[in-house]
VEXDREN-2710 file (C-alpha; in Angstrom, 1 decimal):
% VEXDREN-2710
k/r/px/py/pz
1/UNK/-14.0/-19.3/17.1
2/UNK/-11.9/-17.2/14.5
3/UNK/-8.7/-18.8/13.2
4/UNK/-7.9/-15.4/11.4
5/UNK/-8.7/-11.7/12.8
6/UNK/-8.4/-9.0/10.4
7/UNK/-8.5/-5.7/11.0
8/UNK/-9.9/-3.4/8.3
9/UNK/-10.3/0.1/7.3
10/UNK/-13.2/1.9/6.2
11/UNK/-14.1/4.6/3.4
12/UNK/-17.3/6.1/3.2
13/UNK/-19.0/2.6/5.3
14/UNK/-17.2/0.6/2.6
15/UNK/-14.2/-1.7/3.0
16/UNK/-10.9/-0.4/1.9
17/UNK/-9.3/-2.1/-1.4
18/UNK/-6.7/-2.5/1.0
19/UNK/-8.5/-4.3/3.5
20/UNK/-10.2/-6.4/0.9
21/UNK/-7.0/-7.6/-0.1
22/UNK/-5.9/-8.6/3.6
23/UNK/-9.6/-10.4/3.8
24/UNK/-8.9/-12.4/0.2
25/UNK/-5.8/-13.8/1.5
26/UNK/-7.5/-14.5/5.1
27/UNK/-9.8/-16.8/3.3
28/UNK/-7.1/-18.2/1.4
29/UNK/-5.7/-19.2/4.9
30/UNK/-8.2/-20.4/6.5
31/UNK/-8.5/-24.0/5.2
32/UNK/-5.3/-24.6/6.8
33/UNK/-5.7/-22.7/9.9
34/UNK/-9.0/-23.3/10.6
35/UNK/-11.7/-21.8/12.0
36/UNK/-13.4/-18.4/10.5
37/UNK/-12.2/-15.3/9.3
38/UNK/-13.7/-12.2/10.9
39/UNK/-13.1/-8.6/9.9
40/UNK/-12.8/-6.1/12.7
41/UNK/-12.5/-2.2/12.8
42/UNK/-12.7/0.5/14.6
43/UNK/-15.3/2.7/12.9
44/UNK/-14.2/6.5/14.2
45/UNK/-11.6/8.6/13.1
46/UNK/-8.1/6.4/14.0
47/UNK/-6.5/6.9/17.7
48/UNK/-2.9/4.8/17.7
49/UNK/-3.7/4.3/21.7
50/UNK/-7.6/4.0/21.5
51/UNK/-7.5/1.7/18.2
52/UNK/-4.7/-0.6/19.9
53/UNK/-6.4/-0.6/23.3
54/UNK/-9.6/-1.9/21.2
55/UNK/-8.0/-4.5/19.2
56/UNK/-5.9/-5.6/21.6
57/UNK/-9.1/-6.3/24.2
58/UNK/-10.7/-8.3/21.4
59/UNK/-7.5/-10.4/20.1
60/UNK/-7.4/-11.4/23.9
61/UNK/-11.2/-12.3/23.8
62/UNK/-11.0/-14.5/20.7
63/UNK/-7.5/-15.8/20.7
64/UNK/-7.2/-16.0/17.0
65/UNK/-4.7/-18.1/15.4
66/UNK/-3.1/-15.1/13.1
67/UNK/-3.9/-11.6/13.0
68/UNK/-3.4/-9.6/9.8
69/UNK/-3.9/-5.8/9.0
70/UNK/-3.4/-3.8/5.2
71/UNK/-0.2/-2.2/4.8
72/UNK/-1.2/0.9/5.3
73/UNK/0.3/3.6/7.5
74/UNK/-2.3/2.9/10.0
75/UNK/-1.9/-1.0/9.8
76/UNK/2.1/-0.1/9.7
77/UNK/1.1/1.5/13.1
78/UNK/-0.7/-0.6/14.5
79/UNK/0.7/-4.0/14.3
80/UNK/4.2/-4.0/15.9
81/UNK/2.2/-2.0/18.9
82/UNK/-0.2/-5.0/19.3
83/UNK/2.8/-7.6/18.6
84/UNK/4.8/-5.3/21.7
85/UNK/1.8/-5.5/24.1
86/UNK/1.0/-9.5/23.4
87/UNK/4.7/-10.3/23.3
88/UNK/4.6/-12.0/19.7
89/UNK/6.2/-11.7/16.6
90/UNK/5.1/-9.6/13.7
91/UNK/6.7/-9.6/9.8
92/UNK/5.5/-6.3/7.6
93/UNK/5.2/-5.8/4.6
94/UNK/5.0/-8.8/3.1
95/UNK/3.9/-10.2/-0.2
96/UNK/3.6/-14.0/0.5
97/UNK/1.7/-16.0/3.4
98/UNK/1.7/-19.5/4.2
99/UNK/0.4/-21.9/7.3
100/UNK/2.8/-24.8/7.3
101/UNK/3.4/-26.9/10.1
102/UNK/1.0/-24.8/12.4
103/UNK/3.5/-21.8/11.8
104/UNK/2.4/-19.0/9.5
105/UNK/5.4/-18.1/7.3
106/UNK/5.6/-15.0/5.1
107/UNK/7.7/-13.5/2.1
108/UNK/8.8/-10.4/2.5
109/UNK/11.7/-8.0/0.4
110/UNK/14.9/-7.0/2.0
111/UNK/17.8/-4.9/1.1
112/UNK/15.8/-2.5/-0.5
113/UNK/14.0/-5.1/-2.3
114/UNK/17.3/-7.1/-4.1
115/UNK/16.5/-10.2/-2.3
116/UNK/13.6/-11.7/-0.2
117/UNK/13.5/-13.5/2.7
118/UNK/10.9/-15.8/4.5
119/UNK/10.1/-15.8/8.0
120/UNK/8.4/-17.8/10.6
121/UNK/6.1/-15.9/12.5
122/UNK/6.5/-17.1/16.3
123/UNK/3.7/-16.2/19.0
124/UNK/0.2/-16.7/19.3
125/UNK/-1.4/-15.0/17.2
126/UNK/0.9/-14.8/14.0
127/UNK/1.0/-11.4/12.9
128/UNK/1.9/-9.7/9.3
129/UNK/0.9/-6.6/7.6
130/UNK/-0.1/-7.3/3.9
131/UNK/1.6/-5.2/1.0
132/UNK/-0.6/-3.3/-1.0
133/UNK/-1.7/-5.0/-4.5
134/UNK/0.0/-8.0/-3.3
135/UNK/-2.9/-9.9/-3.0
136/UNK/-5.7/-10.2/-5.6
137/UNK/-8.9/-9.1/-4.2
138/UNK/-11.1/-12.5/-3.9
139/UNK/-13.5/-11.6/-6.8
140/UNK/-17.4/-12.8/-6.3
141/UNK/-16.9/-13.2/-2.5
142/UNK/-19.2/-11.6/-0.4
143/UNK/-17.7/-8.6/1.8
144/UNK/-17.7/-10.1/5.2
145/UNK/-19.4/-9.0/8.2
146/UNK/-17.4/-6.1/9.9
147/UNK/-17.3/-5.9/13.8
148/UNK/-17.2/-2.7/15.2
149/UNK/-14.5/-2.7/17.8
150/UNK/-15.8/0.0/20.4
151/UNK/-13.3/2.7/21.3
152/UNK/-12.5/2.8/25.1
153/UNK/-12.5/6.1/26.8
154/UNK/-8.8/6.3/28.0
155/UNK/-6.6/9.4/27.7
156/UNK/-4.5/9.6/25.0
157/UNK/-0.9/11.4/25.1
158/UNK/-1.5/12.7/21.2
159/UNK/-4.8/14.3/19.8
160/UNK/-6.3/14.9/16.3
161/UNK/-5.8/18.7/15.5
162/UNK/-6.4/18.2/11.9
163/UNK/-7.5/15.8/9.2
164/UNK/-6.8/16.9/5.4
165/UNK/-8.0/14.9/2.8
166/UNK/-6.9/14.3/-0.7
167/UNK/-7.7/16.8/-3.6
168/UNK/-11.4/15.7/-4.8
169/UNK/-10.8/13.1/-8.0
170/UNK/-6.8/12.0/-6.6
171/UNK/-6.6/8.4/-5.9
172/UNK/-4.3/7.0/-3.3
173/UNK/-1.0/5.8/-4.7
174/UNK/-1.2/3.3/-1.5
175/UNK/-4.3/1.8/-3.4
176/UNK/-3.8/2.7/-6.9
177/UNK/-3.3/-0.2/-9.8
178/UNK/-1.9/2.4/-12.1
179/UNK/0.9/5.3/-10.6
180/UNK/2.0/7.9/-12.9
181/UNK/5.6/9.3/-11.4
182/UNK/7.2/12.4/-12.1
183/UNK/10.6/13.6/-10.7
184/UNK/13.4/16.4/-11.5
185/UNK/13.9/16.4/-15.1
186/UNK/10.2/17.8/-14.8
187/UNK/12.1/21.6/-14.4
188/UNK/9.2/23.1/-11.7
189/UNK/6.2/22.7/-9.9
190/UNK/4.3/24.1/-12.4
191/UNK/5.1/21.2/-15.2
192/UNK/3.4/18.5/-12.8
193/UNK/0.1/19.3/-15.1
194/UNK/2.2/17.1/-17.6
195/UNK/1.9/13.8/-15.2
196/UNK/-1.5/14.7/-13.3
197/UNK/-2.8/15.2/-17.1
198/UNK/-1.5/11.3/-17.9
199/UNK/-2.6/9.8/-14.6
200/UNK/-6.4/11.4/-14.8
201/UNK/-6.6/10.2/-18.5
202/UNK/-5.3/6.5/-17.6
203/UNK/-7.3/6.1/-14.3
204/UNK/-4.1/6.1/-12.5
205/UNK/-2.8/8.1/-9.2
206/UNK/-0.1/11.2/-9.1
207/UNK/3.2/9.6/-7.3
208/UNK/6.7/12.0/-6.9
209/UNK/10.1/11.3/-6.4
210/UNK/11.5/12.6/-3.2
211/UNK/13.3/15.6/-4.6
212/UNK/10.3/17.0/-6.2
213/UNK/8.5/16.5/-2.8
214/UNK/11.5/18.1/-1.2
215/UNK/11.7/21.0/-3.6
216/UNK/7.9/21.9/-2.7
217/UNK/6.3/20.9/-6.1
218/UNK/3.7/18.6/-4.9
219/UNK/2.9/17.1/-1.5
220/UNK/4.6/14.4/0.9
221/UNK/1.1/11.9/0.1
222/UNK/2.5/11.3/-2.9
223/UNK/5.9/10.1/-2.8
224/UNK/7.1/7.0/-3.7
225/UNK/10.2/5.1/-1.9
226/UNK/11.6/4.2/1.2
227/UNK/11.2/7.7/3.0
228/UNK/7.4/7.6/0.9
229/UNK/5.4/4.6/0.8
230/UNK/5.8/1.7/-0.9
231/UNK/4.0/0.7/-4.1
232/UNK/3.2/-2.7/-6.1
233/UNK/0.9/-1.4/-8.6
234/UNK/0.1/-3.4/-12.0
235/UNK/1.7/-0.6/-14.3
236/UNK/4.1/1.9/-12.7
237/UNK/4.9/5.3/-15.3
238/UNK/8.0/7.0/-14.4
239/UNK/8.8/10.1/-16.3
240/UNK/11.7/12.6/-15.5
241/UNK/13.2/10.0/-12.5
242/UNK/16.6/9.0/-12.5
243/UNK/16.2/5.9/-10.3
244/UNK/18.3/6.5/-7.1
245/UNK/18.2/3.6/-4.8
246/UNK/15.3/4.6/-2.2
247/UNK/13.1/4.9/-5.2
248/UNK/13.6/1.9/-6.9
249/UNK/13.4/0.5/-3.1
250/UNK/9.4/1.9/-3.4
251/UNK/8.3/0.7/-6.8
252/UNK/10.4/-2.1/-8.1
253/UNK/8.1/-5.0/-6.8
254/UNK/5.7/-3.1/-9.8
255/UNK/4.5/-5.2/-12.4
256/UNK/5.0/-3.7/-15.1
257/UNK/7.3/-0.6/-15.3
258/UNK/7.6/1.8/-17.9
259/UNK/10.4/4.5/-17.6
260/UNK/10.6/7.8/-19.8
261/UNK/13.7/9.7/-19.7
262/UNK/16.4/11.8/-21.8
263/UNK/19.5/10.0/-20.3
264/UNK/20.2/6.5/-21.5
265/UNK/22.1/5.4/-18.6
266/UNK/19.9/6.6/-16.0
267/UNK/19.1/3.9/-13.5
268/UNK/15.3/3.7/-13.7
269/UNK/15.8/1.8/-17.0
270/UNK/17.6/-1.0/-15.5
271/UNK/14.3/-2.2/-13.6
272/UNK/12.0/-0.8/-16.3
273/UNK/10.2/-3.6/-18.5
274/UNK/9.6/-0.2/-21.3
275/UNK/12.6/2.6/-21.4
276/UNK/12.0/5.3/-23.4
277/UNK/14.8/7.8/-24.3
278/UNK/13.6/11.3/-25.0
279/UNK/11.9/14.2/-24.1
280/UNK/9.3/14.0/-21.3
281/UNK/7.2/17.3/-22.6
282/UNK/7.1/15.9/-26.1
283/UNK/6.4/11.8/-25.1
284/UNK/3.8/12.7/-22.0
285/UNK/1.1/14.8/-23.9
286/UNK/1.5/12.5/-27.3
287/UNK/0.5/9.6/-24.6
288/UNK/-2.2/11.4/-23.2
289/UNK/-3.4/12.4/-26.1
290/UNK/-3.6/8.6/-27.5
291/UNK/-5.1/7.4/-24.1
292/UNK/-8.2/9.4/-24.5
293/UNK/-8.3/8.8/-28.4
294/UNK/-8.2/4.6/-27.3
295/UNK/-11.0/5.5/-25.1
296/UNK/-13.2/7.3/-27.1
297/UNK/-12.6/4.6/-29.3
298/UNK/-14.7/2.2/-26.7
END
């Protein structure tokens, strides 16, 4: 019987870094919990009503102990649904899991990440969604055997019109280890080259501030904060962003953060572990330019 139930994602037939993570800290679990750990997902493109009529069917057919899904906007989606319709508790986004005392606690940030609280999940099963790069991917272990959940034929109030992927070569700031921000004191749309040029040389993903998503310059997918998604990468760049509140709110849980910008009292530097004071145009290309010189070097 499983102890843990995880639902995953899927790219191409592979597992989603994402979902890999949720999985690592699954196994981490289980000792304590018991029982196995068994990946689930629904391998079609994603229905909120189908996907939660599926997973719901098989979390009442196993019974697991906790259930845990990626942060993702789909896993965001779909786990206070399940936690509605089995009348259990649910904590998101959170960085930190524990079983103690047959109780799964969790960490997860508050006030717009100033403080953190832990909660005990109650309800059987316990369920969290796991923050992106929160938990190192178990490296060496095996990728588990996925289940495909069939999807029941029920009609659905919303339909799929549309899907639009990313531009070919872009990497998901949801997934990315390495985000290179840009935001106002970039002048226009066109000056974006500056931080796509930076994020393609380092290996890292394009993320925006609101008001360059707002002014047009570069689409909603990749802004970071509280109205964008959240992001814990290993090495956040932020050029040309001031630091209001519901963008710190997005990337301060980074681990390493590096802020460019021409204002010395801007707010970004007072979360940044690097501030540079200057001009963007003149630092960003100088940067580039040594990124690919260290890499040709190798």
């Amino acid at each position: 019987m499983p102890g843990i139930l995880v639902y995953c994602e899927l790219k191409d037939g592979k597992l989603k870094k994402t979902s890999r993570e949720a999985l690592s800290i699954a196994r981490k679990l289980a000792g304590s919990v018991g029982g196995d750990v068994v990946a689930v997902a629904v391998d079609a493109a994603y229905s909120t009503e189908k996907n939660a009529a599926a997973l719901e069917a098989k979390v009442k057919e196993v019974q697991p102990a906790v259930l845990l899904f990626p942060g993702t906007s789909n896993g965001r989606d779909l786990a206070p649904r399940i936690a509605a319709r089995l009348g259990v508790g649910v904590a998101s986004d959170v960085d930190r899991l524990a079983w103690t005392d047959g109780k799964l606690r969790a960490r997860r940030p508050v006030y717009s990440g100033k403080a953190f609280a832990t909660v005990e999940i109650t309800g059987t099963p316990a369920i969290a969604t796991c923050r992106p790069n929160a938990f190192p991917v178990e490296e060496g272990a095996a990728d588990p055997r996925v289940v495909n959940l069939p999807v029941p034929a029920i009609e659905t109030k919303a339909k799929t019109i549309e899907t639009k992927t990313p531009e070919a070569g872009e990497i998901s700031i949801a997934e990315a280890d390495i985000i290179v921000s840009g935001g106002r004191g970039l002048k226009e749309a066109a000056n974006y080259s500056y931080i796509r040029d930076l994020a393609h040389a380092i290996g890292g993903a394009v993320g925006a501030s609101r008001a360059t998503v707002d002014a047009g310059w570069i689409d909603h997918q990749h802004q970071v904060g509280q109205t964008g998604r959240v992001v814990s990468p290993s090495l956040y760049i932020a050029a040309g962003i001031s630091g209001a509140i519901q963008h710190l709110a997005g990337m301060s849980s980074s681990k390493h953060i590096i802020a460019i910008n021409k204002d010395p009292e801007a707010a970004i530097f007072r979360v940044a572990d690097l501030g540079v004071v200057g001009d963007l145009f003149q630092i960003l290309p100088a940067l580039t330019e040594e990124v690919k010189k260290a890499k040709g070097a190798h």
